[in-house]
Every structure is written in C-alpha cells, then in structure tokens.
PAVEX-891792 format. One record per residue: x, y, z of N, C-alpha, C in turn. Coordinates in Angstrom, 3 decimals. Layout:
N
+----------+----------+----------+----------+----------+----------+----------+----------+----------+
|   n_east |  n_north |     n_up |  ca_east | ca_north |    ca_up |   c_east |  c_north |     c_up |
+----------+----------+----------+----------+----------+----------+----------+----------+----------+
|        X |        Y |        Z |        X |        Y |        Z |        X |        Y |        Z |
...
+----------+----------+----------+----------+----------+----------+----------+----------+----------+
END
This chain:
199
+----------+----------+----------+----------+----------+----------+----------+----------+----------+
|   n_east |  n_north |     n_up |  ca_east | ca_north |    ca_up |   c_east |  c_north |     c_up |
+----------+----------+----------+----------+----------+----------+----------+----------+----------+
| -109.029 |   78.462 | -174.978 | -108.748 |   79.520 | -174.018 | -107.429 |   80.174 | -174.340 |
| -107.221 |   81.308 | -173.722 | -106.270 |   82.453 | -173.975 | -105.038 |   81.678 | -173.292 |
| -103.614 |   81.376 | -173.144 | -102.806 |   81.533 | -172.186 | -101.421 |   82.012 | -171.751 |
| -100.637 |   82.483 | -171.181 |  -99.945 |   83.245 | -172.031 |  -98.367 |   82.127 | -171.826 |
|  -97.765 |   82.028 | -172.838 |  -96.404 |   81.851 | -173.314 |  -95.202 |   82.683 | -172.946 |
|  -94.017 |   82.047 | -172.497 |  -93.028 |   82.426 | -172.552 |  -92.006 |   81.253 | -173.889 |
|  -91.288 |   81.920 | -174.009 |  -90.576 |   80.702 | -174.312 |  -89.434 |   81.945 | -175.831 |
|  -88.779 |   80.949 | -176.459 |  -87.522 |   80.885 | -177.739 |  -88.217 |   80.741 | -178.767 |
|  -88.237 |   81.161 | -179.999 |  -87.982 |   81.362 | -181.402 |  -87.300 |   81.111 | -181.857 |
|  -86.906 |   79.690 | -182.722 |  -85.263 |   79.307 | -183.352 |  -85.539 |   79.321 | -184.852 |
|  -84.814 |   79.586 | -185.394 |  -85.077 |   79.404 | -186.807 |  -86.040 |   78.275 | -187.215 |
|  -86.955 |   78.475 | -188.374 |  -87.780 |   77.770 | -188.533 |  -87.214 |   76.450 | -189.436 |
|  -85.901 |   76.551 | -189.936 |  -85.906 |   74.879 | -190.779 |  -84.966 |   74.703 | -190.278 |
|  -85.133 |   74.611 | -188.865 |  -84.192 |   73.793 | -187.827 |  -85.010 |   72.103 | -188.446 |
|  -84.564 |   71.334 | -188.365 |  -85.376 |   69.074 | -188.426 |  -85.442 |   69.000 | -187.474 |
|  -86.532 |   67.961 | -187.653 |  -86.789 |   67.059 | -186.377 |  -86.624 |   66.086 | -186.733 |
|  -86.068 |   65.573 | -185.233 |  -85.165 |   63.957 | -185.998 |  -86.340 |   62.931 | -185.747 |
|  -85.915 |   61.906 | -185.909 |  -86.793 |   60.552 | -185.682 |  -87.403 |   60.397 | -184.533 |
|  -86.759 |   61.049 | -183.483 |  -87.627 |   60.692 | -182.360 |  -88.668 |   61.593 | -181.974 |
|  -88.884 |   62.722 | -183.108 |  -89.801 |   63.609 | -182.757 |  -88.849 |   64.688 | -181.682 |
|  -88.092 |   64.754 | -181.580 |  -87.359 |   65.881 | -181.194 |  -86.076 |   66.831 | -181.528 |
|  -85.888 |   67.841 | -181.238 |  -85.221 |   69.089 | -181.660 |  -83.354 |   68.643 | -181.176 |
|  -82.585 |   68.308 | -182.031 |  -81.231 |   68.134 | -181.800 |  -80.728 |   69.533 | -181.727 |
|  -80.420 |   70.545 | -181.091 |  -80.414 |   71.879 | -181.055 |  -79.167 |   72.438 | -181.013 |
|  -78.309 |   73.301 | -181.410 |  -76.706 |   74.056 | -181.289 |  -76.868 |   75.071 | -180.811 |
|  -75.893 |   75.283 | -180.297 |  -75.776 |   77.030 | -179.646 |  -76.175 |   77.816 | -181.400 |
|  -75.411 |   77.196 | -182.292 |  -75.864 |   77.550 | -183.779 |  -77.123 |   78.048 | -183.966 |
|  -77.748 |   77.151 | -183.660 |  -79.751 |   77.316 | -183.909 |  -80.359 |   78.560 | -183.128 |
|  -79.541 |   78.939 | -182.004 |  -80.226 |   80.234 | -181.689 |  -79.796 |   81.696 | -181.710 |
|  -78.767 |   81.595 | -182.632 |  -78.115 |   82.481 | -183.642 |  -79.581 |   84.311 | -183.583 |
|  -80.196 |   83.601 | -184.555 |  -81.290 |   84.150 | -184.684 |  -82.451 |   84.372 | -184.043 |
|  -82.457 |   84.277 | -182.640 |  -83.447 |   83.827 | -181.890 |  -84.467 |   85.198 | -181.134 |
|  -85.868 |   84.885 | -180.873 |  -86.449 |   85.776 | -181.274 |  -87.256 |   85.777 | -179.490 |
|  -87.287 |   86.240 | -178.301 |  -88.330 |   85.933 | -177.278 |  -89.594 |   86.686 | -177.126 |
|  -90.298 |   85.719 | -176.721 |  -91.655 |   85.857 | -176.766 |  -92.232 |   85.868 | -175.503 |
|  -93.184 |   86.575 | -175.065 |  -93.852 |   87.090 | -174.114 |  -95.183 |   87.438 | -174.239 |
|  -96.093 |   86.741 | -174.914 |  -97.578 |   87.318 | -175.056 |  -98.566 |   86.338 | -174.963 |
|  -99.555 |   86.723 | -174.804 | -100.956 |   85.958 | -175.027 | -101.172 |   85.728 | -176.235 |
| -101.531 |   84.012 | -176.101 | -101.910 |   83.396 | -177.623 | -102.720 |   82.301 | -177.480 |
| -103.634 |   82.021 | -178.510 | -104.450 |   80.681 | -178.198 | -103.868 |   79.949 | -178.671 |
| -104.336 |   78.605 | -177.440 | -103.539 |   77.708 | -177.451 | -104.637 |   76.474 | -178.386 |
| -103.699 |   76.153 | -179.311 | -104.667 |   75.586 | -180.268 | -105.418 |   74.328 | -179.758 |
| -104.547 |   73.461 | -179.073 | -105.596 |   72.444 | -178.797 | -106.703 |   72.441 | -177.669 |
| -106.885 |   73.246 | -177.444 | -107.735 |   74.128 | -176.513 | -108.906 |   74.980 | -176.984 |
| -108.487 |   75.794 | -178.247 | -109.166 |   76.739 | -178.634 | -110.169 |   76.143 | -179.742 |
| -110.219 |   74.930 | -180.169 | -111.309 |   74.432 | -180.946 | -112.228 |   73.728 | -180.119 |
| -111.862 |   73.549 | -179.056 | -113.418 |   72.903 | -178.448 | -113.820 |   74.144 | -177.598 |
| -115.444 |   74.041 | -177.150 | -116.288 |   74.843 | -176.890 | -116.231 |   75.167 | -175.607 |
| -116.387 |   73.544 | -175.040 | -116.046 |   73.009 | -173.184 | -114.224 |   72.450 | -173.718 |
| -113.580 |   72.686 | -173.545 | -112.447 |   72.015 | -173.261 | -112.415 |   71.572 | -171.945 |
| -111.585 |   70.179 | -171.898 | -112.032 |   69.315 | -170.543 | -110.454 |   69.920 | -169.657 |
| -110.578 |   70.062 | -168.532 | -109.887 |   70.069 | -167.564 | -108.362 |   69.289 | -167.746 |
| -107.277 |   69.154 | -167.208 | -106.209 |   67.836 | -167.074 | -106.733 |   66.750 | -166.412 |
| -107.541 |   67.258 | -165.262 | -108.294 |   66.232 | -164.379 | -109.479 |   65.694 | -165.250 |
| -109.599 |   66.109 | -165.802 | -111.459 |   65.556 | -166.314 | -110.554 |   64.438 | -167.661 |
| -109.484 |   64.555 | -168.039 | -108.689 |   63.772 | -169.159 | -107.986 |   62.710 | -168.709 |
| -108.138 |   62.968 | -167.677 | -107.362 |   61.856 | -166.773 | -108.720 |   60.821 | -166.416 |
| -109.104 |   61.605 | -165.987 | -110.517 |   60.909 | -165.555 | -111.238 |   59.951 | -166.985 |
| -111.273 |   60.233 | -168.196 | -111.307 |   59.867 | -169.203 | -111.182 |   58.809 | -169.426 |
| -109.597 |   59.103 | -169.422 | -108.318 |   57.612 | -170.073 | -108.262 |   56.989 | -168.594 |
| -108.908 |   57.304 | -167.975 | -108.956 |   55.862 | -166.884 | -110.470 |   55.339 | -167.383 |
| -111.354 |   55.869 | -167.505 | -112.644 |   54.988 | -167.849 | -111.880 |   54.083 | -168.853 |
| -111.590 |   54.485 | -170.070 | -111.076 |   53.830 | -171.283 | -110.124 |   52.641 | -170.837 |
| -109.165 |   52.702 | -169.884 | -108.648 |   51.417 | -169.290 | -109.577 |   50.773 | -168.603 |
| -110.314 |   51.368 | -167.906 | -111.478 |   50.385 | -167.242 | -112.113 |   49.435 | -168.130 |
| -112.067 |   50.245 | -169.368 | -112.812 |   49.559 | -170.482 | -111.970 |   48.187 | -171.122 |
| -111.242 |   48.505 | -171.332 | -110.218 |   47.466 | -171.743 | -109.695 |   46.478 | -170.663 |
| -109.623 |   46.507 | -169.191 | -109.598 |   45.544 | -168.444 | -111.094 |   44.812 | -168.085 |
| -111.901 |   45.560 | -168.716 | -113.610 |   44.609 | -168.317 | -113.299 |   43.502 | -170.013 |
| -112.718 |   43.751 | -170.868 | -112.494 |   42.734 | -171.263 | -111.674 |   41.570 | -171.290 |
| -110.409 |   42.189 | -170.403 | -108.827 |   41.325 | -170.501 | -108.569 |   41.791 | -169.071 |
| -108.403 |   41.559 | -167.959 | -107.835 |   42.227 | -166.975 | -106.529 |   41.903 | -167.089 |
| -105.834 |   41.266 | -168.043 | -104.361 |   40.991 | -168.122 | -103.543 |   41.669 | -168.814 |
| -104.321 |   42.674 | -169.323 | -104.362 |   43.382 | -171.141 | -102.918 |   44.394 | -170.605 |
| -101.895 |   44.092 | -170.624 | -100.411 |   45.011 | -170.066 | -100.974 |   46.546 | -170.900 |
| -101.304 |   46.843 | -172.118 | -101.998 |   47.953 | -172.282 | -103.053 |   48.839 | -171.211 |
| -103.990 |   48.020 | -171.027 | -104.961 |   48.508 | -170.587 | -104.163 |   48.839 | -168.619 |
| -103.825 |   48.030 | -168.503 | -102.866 |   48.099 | -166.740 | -101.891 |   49.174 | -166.704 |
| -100.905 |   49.487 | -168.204 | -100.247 |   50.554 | -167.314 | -101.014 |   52.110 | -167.925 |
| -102.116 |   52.243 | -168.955 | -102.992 |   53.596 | -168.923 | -103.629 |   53.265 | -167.613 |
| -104.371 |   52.292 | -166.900 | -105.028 |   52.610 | -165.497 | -103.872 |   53.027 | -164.669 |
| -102.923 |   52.684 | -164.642 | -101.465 |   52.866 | -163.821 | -101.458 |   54.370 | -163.814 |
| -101.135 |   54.797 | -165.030 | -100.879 |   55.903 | -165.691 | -101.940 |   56.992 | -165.134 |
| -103.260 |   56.930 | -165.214 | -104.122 |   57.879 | -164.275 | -104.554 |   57.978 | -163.120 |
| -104.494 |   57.059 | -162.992 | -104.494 |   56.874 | -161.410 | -103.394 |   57.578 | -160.670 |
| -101.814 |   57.582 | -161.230 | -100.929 |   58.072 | -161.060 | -101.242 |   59.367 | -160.768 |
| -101.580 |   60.092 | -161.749 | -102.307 |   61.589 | -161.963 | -103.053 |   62.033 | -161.483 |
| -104.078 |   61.069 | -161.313 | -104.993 |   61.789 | -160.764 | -104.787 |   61.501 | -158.904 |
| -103.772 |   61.031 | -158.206 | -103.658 |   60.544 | -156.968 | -104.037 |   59.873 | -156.402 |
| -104.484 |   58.711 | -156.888 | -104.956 |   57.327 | -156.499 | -103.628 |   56.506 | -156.396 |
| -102.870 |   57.100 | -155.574 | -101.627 |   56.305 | -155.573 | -101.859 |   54.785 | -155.386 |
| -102.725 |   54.283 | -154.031 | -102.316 |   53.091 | -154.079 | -103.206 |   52.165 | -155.393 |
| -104.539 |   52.778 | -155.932 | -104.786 |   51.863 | -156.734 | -103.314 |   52.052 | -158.033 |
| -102.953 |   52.939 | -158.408 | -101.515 |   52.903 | -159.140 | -100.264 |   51.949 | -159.033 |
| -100.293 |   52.044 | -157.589 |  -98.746 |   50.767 | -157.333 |  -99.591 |   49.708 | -157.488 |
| -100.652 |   49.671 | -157.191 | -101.078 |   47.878 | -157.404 | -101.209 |   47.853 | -159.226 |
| -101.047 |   48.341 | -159.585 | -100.749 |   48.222 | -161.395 |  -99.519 |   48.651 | -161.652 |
|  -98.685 |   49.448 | -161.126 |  -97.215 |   49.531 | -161.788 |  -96.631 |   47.783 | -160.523 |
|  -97.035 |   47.333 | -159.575 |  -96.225 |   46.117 | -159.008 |  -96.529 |   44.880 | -160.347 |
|  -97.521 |   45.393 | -160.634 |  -97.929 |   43.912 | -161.412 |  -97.285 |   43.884 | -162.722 |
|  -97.223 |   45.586 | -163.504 |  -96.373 |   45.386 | -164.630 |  -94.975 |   44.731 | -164.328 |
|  -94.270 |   45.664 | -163.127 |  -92.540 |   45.416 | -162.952 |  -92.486 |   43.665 | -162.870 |
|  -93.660 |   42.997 | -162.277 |  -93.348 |   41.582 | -162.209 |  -93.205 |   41.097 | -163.959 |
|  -93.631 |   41.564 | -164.768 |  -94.184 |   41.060 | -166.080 |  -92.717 |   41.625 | -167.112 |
|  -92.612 |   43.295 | -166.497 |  -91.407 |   43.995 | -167.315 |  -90.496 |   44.331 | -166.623 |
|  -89.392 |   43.465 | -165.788 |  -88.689 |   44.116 | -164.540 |  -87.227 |   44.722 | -165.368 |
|  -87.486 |   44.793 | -166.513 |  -85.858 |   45.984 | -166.899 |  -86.629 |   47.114 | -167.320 |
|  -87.734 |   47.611 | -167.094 |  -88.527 |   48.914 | -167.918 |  -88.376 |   49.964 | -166.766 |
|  -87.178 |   50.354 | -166.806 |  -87.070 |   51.572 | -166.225 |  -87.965 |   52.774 | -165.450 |
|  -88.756 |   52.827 | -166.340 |  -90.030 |   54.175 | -166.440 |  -90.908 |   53.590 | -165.169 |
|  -91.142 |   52.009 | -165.109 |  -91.847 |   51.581 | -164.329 |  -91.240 |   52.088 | -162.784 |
|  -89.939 |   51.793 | -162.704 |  -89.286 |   52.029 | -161.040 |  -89.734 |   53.448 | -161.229 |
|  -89.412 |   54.299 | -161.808 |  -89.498 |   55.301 | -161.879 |  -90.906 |   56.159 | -161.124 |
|  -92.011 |   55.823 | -162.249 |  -93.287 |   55.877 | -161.359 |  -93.498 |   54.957 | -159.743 |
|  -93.341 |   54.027 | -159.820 |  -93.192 |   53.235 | -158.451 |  -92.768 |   53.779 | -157.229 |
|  -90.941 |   54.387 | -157.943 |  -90.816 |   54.981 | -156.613 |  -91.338 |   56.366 | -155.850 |
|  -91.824 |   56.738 | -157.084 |  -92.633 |   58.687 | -156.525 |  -93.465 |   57.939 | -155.847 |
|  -94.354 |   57.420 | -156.296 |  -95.598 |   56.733 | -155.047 |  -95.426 |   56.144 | -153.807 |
|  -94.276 |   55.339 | -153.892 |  -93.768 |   55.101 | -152.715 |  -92.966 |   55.949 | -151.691 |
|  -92.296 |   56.772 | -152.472 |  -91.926 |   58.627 | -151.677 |  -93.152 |   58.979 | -151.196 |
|  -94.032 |   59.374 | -152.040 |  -95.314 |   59.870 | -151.509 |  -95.927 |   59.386 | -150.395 |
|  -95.834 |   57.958 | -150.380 |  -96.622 |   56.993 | -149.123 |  -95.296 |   56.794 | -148.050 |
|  -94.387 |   57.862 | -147.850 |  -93.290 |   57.864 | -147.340 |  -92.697 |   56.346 | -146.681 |
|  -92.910 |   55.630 | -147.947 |  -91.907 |   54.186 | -147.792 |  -90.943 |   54.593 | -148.532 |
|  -89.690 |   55.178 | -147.842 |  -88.499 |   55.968 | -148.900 |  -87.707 |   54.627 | -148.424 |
|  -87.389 |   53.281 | -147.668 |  -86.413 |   52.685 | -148.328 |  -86.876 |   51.622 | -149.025 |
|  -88.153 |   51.294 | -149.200 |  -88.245 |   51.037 | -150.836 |  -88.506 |   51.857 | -151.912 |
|  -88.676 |   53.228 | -151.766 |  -88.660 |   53.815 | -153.235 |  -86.864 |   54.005 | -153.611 |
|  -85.462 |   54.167 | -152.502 |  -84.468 |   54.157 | -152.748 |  -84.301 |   52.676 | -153.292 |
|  -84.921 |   51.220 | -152.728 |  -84.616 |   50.012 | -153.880 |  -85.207 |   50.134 | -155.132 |
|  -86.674 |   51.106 | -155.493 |  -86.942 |   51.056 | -156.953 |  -85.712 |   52.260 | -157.425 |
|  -85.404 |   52.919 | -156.821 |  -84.564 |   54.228 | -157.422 |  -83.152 |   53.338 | -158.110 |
|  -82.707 |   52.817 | -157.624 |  -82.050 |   51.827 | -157.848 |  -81.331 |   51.013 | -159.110 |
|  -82.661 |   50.449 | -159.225 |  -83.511 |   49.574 | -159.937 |  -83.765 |   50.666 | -161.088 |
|  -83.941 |   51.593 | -160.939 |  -84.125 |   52.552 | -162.282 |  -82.593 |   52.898 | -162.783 |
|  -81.792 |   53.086 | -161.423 |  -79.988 |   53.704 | -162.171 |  -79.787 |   52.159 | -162.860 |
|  -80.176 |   51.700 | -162.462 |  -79.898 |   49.633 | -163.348 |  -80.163 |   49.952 | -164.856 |
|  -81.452 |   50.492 | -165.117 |  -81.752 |   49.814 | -166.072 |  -82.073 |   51.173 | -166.969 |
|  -82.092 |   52.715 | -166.956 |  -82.225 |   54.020 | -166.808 |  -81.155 |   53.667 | -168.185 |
|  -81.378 |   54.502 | -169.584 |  -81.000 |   54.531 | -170.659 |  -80.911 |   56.154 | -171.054 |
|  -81.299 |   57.279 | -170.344 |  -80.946 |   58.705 | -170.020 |  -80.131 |   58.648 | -169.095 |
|  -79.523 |   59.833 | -169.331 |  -78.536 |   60.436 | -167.995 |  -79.837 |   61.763 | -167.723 |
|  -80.425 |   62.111 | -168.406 |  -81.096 |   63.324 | -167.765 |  -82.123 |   63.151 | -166.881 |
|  -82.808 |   61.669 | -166.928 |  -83.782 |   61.464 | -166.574 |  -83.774 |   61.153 | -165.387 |
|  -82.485 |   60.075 | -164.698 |  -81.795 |   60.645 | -163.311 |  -81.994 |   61.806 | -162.498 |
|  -81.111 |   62.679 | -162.914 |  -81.645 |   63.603 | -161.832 |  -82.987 |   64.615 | -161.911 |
|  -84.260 |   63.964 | -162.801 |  -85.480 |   64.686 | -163.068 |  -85.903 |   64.024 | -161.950 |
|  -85.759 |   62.528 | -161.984 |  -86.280 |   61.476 | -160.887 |  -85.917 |   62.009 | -159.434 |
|  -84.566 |   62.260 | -159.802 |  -83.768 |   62.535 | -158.324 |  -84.691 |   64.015 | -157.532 |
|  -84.714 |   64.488 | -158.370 |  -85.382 |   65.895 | -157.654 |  -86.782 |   65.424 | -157.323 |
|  -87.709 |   64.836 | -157.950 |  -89.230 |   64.636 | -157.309 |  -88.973 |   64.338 | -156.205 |
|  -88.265 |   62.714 | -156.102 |  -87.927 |   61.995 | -154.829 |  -87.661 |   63.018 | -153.675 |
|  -86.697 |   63.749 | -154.010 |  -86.180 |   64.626 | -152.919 |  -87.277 |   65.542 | -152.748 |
|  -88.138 |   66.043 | -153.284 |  -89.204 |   66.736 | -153.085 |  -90.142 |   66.508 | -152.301 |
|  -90.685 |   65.282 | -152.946 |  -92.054 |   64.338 | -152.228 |  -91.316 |   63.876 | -150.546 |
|  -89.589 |   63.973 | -150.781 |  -89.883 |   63.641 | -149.401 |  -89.211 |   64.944 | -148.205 |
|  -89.281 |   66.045 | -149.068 |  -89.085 |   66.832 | -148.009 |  -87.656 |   67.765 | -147.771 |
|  -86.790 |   66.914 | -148.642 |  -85.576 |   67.687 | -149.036 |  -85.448 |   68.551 | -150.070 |
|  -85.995 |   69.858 | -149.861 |  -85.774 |   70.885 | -150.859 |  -84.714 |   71.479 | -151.044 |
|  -83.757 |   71.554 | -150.008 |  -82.336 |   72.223 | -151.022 |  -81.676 |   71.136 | -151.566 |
|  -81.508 |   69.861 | -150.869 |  -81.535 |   68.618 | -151.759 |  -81.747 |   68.726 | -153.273 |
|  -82.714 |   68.708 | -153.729 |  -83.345 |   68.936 | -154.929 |  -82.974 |   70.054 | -155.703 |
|  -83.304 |   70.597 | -155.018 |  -82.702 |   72.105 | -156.344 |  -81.086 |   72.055 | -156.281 |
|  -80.384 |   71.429 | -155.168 |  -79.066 |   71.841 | -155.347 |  -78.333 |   71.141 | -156.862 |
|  -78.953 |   69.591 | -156.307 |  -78.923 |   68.535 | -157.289 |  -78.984 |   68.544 | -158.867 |
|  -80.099 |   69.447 | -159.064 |  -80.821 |   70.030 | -160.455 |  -79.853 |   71.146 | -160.827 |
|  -79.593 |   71.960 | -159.744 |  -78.566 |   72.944 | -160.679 |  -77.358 |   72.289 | -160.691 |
|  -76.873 |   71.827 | -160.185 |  -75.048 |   70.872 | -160.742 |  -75.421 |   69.962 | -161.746 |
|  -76.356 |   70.039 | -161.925 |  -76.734 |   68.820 | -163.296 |  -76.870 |   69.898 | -164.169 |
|  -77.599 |   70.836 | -164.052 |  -77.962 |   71.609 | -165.156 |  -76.377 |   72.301 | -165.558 |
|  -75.684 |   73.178 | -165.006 |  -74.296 |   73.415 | -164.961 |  -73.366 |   72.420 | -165.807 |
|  -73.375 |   71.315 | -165.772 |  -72.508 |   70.426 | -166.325 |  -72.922 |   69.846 | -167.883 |
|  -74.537 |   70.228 | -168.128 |  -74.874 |   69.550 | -169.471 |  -75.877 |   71.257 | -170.163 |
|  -75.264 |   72.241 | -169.920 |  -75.888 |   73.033 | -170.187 |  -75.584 |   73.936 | -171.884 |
|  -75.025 |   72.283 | -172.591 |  -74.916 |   72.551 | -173.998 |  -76.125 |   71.362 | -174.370 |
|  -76.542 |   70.320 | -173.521 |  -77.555 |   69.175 | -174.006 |  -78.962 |   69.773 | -173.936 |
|  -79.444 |   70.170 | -175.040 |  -81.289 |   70.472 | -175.009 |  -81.722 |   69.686 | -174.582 |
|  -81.765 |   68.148 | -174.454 |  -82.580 |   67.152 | -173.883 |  -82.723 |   67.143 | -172.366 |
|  -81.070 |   67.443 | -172.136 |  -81.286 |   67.314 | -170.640 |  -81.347 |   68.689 | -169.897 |
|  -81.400 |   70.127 | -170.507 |  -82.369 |   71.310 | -169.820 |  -84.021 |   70.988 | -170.133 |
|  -83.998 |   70.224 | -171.509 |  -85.817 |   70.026 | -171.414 |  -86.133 |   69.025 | -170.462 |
|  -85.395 |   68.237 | -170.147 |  -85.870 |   67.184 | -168.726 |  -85.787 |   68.281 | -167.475 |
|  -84.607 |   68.800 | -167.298 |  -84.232 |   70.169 | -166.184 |  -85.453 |   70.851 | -165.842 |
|  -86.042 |   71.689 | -167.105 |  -87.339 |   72.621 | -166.859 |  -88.589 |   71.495 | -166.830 |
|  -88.813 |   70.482 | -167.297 |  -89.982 |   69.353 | -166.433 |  -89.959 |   69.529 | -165.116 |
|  -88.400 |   69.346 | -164.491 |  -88.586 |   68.836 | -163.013 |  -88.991 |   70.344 | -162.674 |
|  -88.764 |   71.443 | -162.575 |  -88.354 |   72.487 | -161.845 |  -90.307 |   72.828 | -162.335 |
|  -91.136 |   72.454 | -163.241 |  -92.181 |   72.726 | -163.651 |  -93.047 |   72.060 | -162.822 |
|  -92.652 |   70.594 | -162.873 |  -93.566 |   69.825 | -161.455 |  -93.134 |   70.201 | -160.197 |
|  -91.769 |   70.356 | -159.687 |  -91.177 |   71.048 | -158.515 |  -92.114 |   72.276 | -158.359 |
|  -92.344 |   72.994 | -159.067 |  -93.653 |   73.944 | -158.188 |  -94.899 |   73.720 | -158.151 |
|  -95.399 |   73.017 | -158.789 |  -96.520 |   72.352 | -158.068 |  -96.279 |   71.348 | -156.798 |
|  -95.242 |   70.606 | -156.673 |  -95.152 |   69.891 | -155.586 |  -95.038 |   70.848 | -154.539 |
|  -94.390 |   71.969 | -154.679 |  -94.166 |   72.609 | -153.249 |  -95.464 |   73.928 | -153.176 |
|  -96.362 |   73.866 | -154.511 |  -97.201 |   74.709 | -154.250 |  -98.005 |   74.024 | -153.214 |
|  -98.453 |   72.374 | -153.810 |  -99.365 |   71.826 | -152.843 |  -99.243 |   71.448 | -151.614 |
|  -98.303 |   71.921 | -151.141 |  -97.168 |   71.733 | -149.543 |  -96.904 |   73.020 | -148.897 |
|  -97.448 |   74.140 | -150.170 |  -97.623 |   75.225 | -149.296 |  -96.299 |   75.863 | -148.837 |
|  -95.536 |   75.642 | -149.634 |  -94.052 |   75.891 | -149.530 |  -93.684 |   77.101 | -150.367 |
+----------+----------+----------+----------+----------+----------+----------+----------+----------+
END
C-alpha cells in the first residue's frame, strides 16, 4: 500500500554502528534533504493481502501458543505471548506472563516497564509507581525514562504532566538522536493514547 512519509535525508555514507543504529552530528545534516510525499512502503507493497498490525499480533500470539503447548515454561515462548497480548489489549492475560517472567528475570528492566503500563491501564497506579521504580533501579537508558514517564502519565490521565515532562527532556538532550528517537515514539503512541480517549 501507498503511505505517505514525512521525515530527513542525511547523507547516504553516514555507518551504522553495531547496534544497528544511526550515531548522528549536527555534522550529518549538513546536507539534508525533506521529504514530503507518497511512497510504497516496501514491506507492505510485496504482499497481495498484507496483514493488518492487529492480524500480526494475532499471529505471533498463535506462534507462542505454539511453543507453550510444548514447554509452558519456555521464557521465549511467555514473553512473545506477553508481548501480544500486550498489543493486542489483553492486558490481564499479559501481566500474568510479564509477573511470571519478573519472578524468573527481576533486574530486566523492559519487564517493569511493560508491567507498569498495564497496571496504569488497570488503574493500580501505586503498584505501577513500585514497578516504575523498579525500572529507574535497573533502566540502562536515560531516554527511555521519560518515554515510560509520559505513557504512565497518559494512561493515567495527566496530560500536561506528560507533555510537559517530554518537552524538558527533549530541551536538555536535543543534540542526542537516541533520545529525540525515543522522544518522537512517545509523542507517536501519545496520540493514539489520547486518540482512543477521545482527547
């Protein structure tokens, strides 16, 4: 399908480092080119039916289903069911697979992380503030903080909260590409959260 793009043009033999991402300089956009048009989007445009986000979600949860009908212990197979369920809004079957990982991996960050949106969501906010916590513990980004910080504040209702939060973060690291590409995540799910709230 067609969709249309916004976005930067940086020189093309900018590297990518090891982690699969763009170490970027005010340097690199020297030359920089913006874009505004309709383009196919390639992984899209070779299938016939391309499946939905929901119908992919729906997917890679059969596929964990699959892998816990052989192992229900299989830490693989528990946090992809975690993982769509997440997505697709099956919150509580989700916390009953992210509680069981954190017992198994309790310094894995990512885990509080998901834990506590669900628990925002099921507005138990003073245990998603003990997983929030529990994530500044063990949290190995500084950007990823206040990406977290803004859902939380979202899911529970504090919207200038959130955006105020996101722009003094953004303001202070607004030479770090990593942490405006965490910045534009939140502010990307931030409108869907407040689209579906009707906000």
């Amino acid at each position: 399908g067609s969709l249309r793009y916004s976005g930067v043009k940086v020189a093309s033999d900018i590297e990518i480092n090891g982690t699969g991402s763009w170490d970027l300089t005010p340097a690199d956009f020297a030359n920089r080119e913006y874009l505004d048009k309709i383009a196919w989007d390639a992984s899209v445009s070779a299938a016939a039916n391309p499946e939905s986000p929901q119908q992919l979600m729906q997917t890679a949860l059969a596929a964990a289903e699959d892998l816990l009908a052989k192992d229900a212990d299989d830490p693989t197979g528990r946090s992809a069911r975690a993982q769509a369920n997440y997505q697709l809004g099956n919150d509580e079957r989700a916390a009953e697979d992210f509680d069981w990982l954190i017992v198994r991996s309790p310094e894995n960050a990512q885990l509080y992380m998901f834990r506590a949106i669900l628990r925002t969501r099921a507005s138990k906010l003073g245990e998603a503030a003990q997983d929030l916590e529990k994530f500044r513990e063990f949290n190995q980004s500084d950007s990823t903080l206040p990406y977290l910080e803004t859902l939380l504040n979202l899911h529970a209702g504090r919207v200038d909260a959130a955006f105020d939060g996101l722009e003094v973060f953004i303001e202070s690291h607004s030479a770090a590409p990593t942490a405006l590409y965490d910045s534009a995540c939140a502010y990307a799910l931030a409108a869907g959260i407040l689209r579906d709230r009707d906000i």
